[in-house]
C-alpha positions as semicolon CSV with decimal commas, in nm:
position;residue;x (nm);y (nm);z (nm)
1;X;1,391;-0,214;1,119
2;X;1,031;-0,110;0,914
3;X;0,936;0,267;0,921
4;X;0,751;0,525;0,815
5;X;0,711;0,856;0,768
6;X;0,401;1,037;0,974
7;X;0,268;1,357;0,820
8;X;0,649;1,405;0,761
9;X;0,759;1,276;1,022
10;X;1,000;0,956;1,104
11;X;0,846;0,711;1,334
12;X;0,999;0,351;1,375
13;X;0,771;0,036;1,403
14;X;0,850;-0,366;1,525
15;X;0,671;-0,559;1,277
16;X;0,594;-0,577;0,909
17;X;0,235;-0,825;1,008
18;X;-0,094;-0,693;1,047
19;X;-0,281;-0,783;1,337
20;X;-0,399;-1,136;1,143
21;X;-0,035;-1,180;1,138
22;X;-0,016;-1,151;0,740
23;X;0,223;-0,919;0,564
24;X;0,002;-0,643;0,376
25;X;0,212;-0,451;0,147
26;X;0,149;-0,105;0,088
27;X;0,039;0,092;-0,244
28;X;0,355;0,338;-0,390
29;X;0,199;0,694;-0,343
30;X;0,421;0,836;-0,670
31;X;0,320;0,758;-0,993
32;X;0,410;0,977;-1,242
33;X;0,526;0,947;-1,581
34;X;0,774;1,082;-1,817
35;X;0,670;1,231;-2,164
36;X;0,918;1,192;-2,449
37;X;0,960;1,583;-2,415
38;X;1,100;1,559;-2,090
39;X;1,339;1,266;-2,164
40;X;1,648;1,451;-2,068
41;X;1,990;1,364;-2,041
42;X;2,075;1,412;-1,713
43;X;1,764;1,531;-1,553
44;X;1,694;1,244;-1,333
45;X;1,802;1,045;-1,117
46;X;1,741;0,713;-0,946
47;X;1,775;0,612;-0,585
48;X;1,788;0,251;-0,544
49;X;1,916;-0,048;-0,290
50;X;2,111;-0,310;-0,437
51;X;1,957;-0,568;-0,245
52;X;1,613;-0,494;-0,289
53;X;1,449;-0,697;-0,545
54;X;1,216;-0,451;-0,657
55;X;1,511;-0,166;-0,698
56;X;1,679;-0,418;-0,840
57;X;1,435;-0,390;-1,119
58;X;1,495;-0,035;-1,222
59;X;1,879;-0,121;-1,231
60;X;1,869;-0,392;-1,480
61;X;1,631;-0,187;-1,696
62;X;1,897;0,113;-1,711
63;X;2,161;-0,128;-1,863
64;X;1,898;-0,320;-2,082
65;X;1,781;0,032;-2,192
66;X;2,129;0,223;-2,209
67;X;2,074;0,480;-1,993
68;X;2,403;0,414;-1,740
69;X;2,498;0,783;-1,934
70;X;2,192;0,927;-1,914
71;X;2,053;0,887;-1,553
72;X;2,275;0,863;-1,272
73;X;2,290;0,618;-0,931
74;X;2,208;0,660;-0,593
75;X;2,303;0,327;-0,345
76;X;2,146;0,301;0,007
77;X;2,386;0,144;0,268
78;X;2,218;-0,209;0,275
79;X;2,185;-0,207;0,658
80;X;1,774;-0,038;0,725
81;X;1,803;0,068;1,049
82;X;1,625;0,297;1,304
83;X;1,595;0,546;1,012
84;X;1,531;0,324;0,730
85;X;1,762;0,337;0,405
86;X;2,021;0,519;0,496
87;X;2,247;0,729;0,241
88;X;2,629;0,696;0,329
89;X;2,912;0,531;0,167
90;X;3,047;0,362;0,471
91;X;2,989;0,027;0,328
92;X;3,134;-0,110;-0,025
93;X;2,903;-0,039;-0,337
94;X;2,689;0,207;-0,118
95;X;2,700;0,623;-0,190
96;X;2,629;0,952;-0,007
97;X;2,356;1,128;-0,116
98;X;2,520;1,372;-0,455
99;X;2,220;1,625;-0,473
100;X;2,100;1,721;-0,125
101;X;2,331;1,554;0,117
102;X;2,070;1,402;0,282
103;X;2,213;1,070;0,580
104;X;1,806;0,915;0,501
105;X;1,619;0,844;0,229
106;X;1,317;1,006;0,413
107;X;1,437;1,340;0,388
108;X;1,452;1,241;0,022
109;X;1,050;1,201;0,042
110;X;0,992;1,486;0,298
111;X;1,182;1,669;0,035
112;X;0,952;1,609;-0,238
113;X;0,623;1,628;0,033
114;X;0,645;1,807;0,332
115;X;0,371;1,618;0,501
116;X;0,396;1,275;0,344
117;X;0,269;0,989;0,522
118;X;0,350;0,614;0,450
119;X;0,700;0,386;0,366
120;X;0,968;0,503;0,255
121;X;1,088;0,239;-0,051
122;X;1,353;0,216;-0,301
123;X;1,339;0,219;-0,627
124;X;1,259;0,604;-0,659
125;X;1,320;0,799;-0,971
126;X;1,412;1,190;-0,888
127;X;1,310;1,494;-1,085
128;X;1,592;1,740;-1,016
129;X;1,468;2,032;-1,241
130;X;1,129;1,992;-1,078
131;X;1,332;1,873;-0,716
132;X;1,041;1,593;-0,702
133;X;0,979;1,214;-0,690
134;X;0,829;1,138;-1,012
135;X;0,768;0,769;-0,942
136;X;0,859;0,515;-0,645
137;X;0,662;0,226;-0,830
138;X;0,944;-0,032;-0,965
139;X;0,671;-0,176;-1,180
140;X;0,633;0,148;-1,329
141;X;0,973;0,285;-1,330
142;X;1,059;-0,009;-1,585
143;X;0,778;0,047;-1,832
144;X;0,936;0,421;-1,813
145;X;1,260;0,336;-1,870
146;X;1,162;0,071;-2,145
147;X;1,022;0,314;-2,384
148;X;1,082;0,720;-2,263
149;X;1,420;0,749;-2,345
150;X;1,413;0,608;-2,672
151;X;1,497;0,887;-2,885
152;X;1,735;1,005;-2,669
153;X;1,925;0,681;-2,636
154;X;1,855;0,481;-3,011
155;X;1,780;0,182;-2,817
156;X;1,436;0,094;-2,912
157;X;1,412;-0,255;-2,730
158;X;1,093;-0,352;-2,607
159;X;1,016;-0,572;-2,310
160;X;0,679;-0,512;-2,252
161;X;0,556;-0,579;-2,687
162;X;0,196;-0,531;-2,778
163;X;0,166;-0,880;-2,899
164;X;0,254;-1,027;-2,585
165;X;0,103;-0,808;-2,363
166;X;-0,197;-0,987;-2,202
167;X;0,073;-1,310;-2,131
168;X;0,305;-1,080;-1,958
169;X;0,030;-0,950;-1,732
170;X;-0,125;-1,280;-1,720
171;X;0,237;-1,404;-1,568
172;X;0,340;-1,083;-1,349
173;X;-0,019;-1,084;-1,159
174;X;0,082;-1,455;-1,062
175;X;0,426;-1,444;-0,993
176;X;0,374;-1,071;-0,852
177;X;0,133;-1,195;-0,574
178;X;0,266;-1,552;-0,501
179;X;0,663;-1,489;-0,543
180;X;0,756;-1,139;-0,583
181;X;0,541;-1,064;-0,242
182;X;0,520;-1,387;-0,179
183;X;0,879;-1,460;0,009
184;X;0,793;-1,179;0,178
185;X;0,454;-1,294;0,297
186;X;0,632;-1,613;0,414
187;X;0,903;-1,438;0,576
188;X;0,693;-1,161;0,777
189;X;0,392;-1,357;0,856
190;X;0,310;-1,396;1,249
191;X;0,060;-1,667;1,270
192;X;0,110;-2,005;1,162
193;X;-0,197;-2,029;0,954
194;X;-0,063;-1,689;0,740
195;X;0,266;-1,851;0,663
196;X;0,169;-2,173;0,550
197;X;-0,068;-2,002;0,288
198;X;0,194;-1,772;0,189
199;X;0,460;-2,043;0,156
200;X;0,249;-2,348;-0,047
201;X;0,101;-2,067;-0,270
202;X;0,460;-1,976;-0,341
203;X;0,603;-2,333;-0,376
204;X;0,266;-2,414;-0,581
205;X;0,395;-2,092;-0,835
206;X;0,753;-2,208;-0,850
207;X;0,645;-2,558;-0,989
208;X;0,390;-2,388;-1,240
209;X;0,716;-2,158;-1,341
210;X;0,922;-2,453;-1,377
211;X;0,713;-2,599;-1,591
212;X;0,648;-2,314;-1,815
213;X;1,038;-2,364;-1,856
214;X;1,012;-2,774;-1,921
215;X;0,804;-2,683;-2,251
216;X;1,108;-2,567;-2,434
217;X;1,085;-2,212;-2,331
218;X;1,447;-2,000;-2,282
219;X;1,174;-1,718;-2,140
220;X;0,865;-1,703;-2,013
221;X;0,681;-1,594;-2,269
222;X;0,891;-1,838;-2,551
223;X;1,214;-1,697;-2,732
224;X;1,242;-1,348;-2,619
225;X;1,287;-1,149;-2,339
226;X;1,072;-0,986;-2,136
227;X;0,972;-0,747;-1,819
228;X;0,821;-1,084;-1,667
229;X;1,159;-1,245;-1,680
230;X;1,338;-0,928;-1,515
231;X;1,082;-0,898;-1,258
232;X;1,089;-1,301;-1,110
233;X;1,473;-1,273;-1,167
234;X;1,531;-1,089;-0,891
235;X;1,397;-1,286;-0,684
236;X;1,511;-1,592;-0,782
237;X;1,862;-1,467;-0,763
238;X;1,810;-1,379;-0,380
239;X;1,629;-1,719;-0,309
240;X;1,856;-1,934;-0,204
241;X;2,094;-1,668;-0,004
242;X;1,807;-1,505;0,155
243;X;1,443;-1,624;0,130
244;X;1,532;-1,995;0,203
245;X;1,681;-1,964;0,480
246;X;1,603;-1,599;0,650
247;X;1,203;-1,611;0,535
248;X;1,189;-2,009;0,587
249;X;1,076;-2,088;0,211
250;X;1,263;-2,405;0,308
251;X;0,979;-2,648;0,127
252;X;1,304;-2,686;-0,195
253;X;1,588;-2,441;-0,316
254;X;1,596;-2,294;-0,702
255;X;1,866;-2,525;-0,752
256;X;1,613;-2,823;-0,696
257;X;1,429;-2,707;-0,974
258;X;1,624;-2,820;-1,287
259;X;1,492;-2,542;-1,578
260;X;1,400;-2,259;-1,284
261;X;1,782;-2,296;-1,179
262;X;1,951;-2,306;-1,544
263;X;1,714;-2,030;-1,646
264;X;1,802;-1,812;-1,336
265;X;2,185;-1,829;-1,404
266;X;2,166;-1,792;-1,793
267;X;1,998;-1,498;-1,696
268;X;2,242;-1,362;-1,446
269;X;2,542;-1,478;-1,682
270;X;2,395;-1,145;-1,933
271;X;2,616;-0,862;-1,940
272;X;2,364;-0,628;-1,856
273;X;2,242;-0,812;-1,539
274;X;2,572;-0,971;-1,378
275;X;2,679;-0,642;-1,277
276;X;2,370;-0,564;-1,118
277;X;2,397;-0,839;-0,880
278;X;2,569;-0,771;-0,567
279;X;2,546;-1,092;-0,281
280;X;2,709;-0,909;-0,010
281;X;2,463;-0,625;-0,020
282;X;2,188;-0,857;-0,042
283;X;2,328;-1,102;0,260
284;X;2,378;-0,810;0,470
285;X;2,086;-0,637;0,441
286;X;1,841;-0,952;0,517
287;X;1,970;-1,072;0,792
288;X;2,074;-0,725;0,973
289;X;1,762;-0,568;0,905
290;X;1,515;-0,756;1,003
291;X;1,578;-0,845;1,430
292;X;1,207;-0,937;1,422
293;X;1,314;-1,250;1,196
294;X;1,705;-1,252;1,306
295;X;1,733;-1,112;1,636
296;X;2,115;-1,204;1,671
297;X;2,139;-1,059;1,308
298;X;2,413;-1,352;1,239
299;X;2,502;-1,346;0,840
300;X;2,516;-1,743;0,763
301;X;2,803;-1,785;0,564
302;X;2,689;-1,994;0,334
303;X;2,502;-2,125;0,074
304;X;2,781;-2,179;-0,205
305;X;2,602;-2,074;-0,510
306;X;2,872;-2,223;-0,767
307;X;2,742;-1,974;-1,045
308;X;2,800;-1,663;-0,837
């Protein structure tokens, strides 16, 4: 069920569509950074949903970045309900809230604003000597992981290199506003006339991406990885259980795309992202989340994904 929070306070909504039926998604209001100063073990801490997409993000930058020691876990309940992300650790893989012992992730906002107004979203990255959010921008939160910590943890990996800078921006604007956002687009749009541009500009970005692959490619941006790759990932990993189906991006599946499919699952075969993925999280929060889309909020029990 979407909320929000109104000059700090919870109010619930029915629909995700503007009044053109197309889904407008909103700006993140945090965006902080971290100097290499105040790269402390310990000192933060990261709220996430593990099946979000865009949390998902943050999660596989921790392990690419070896921070799992450095910067502990939060995990919604995967079930957004009349109070949004909810923190309890009635469900498998999900947590309680270790700092505050807040039930909401809005009190986790309200917390760091009194009076804040807008959505409340995972990923968010928590200053606990400061008892603020520094950042609840996923696309930001992995460029801070990816090079603030570096002294701290010796890992000096870089997914977002100088030299291949203006082709990773080049990629993420596309894939950001036609598949990232796109699915979703699709999946909340009210009008028939909003969906179909949402879904053939997606389809139309997915056969672009596969052919980016046919050219010899292991990555996007040729023999190394990158941010781009992390941040199309996860959404290609929750395509075919979710978006196909549950947001009607029924045009093909990934696995009708030869190189989009092998890449996804060499991917998710890495030791740094398998663990990362969690399908029951993702299943359940989709379809039980959203009665707009799934009033009956019925989890299909398929597809079979033989690489899960």
């Amino acid at each position: 069920m979407p909320g929000l929070l109104v000059n700090g306070q919870w109010k619930t909504k029915n629909e995700f569509a503007n009044e053109d039926g197309e889904f407008k998604r909103d700006e993140s209001e945090f965006r902080n950074r971290i100097s290499k100063d105040d790269a402390q073990s310990g000192r933060y801490h990261l709220y996430v949903s593990l099946a979000c997409p865009w949390a998902h993000r943050a999660l596989i930058f921790r392990r690419l970045k070896d921070l799992q020691d450095h910067i502990e876990v939060s995990v919604v309940h995967p079930h957004m309900l009349d109070h949004g992300w909810e923190l309890n650790d009635d469900f498998d893989g999900a947590t309680s809230d270790p700092l505050y012992g807040f039930d909401y992730m809005h009190q986790i906002y309200t917390k760091a604003k009194s009076d804040y107004t807008g959505k409340v979203t995972v990923p968010v990255l928590w200053d606990k000597d400061k008892e603020t959010i520094v950042n609840n921008e996923s696309a930001e939160i992995i460029r801070i992981f990816n090079f603030a910590f570096n002294e701290l943890t010796g890992n000096n990996d870089d997914y977002y290199p100088d030299s291949l800078k203006d082709e990773i921006d080049s990629i993420n604007d596309r894939v950001y506003n036609t598949v990232n956002n796109g699915v979703y687009k699709a999946g909340f749009a009210t009008s028939q006339d909003a969906y179909n541009k949402a879904v053939h500009d997606l389809f139309d970005s997915l056969q672009w991406l596969e052919g980016i692959l046919n050219d010899g490619r292991d990555y996007l941006c040729g023999d190394r990885l990158t941010e781009a790759d992390i941040r199309l990932f996860t959404t290609l990993i929750r395509f075919d259980a979710v978006y196909h189906t549950h947001f009607k991006c029924n045009i093909d599946a990934i696995e009708d795309f030869k190189f989009l499919q092998d890449y996804m699952v060499r991917l998710y075969n890495m030791p740094e992202i398998k663990p990362t993925v969690n399908m029951t999280h993702i299943k359940h929060h989709y379809y039980k989340s959203h009665p707009m889309v799934n009033p009956s909020g019925i989890i299909p029990e398929g597809p079979e994904l033989m690489w899960l």
